[in-house]
C-alpha positions in Angstrom: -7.4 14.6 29.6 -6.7 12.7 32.9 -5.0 9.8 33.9 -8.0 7.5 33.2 -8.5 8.7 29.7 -4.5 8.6 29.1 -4.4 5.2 30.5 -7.6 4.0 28.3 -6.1 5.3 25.0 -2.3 3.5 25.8 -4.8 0.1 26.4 -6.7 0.5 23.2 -3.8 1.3 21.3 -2.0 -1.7 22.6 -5.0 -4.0 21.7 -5.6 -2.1 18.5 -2.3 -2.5 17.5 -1.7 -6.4 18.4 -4.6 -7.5 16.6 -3.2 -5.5 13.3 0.2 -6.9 13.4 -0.7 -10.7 14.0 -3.6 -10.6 11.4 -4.5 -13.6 10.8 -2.3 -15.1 13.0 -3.9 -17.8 15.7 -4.2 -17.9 19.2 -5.2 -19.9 22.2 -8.4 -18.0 23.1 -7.8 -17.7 27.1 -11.1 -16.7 29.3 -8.8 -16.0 32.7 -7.2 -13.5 30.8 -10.3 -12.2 30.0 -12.5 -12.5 33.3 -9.8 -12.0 35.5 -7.5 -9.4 34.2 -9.2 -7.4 31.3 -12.7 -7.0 32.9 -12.0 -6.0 36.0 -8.9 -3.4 34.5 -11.7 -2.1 31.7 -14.2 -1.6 34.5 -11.6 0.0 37.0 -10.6 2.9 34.6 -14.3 3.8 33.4 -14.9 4.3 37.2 -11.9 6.2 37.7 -12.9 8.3 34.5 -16.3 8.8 36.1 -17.9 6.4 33.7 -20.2 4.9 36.0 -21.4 7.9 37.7 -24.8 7.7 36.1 -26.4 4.3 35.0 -27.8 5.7 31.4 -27.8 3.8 28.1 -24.2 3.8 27.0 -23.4 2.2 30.5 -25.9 -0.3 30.1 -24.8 -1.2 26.4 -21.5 -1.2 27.5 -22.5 -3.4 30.3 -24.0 -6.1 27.8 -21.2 -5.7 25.6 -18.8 -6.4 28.3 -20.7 -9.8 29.4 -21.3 -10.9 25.6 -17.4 -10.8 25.8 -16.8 -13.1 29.0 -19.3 -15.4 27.9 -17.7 -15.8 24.6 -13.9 -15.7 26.5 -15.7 -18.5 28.6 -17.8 -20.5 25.8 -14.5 -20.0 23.3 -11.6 -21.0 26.5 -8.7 -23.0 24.6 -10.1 -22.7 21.1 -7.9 -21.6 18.5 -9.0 -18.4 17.3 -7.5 -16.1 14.5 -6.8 -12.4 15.0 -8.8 -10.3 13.4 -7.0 -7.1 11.8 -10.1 -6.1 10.0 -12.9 -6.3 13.2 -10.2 -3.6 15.2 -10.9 -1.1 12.8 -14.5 -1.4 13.3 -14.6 -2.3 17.1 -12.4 0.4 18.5 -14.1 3.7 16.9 -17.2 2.1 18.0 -15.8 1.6 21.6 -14.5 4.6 21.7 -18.4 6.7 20.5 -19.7 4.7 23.0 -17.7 5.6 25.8 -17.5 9.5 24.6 -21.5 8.9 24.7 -21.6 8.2 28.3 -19.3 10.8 29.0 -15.9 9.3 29.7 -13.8 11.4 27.2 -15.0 14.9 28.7 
């Protein structure tokens, strides 16, 4: 494991764990956060992870997946939005085969 992959799990950890602690819990959705800061971090640590070498379907899924998300951020900007404890559990394996599929965990 590299520094990409190390610096991926300490991310998804982070985010997995936030949203089980404050279950249920609302927030201020904010889509600068988003766009700005998460995007461009996510994106940054595939490459460096050699995620992006090829162009194949788990890049392109994860490409969709990854606007879906800023146009939600975006369409969703100051709405009050609950944390969802429940949609980590499902969301993070998922992220995690998909990125395994396109060859980022080794």
């Amino acid at each position: 494991m590299t520094t990409p992959q190390t610096i991926m799990i300490v991310l998804l950890a982070i985010a997995g764990a936030t949203n089980l602690l404050k279950n249920g819990e609302y927030y201020t959705k904010n889509a600068l956060h988003t766009v700005l800061f998460s995007l461009p971090l996510m994106v940054t640590v595939l490459w460096a992870g050699g995620y992006w070498e090829v162009i194949a379907a788990p890049q392109i899924i994860h490409i969709i997946l990854m606007t879906l998300n800023c146009v939600f951020a975006l369409i969703n900007h100051g709405e009050r939005v609950k944390y969802l404890g429940v949609g980590v559990i499902i969301d993070l394996p998922m992220i995690v085969a998909l990125q395994w599929w396109g060859g980022f965990w080794g």
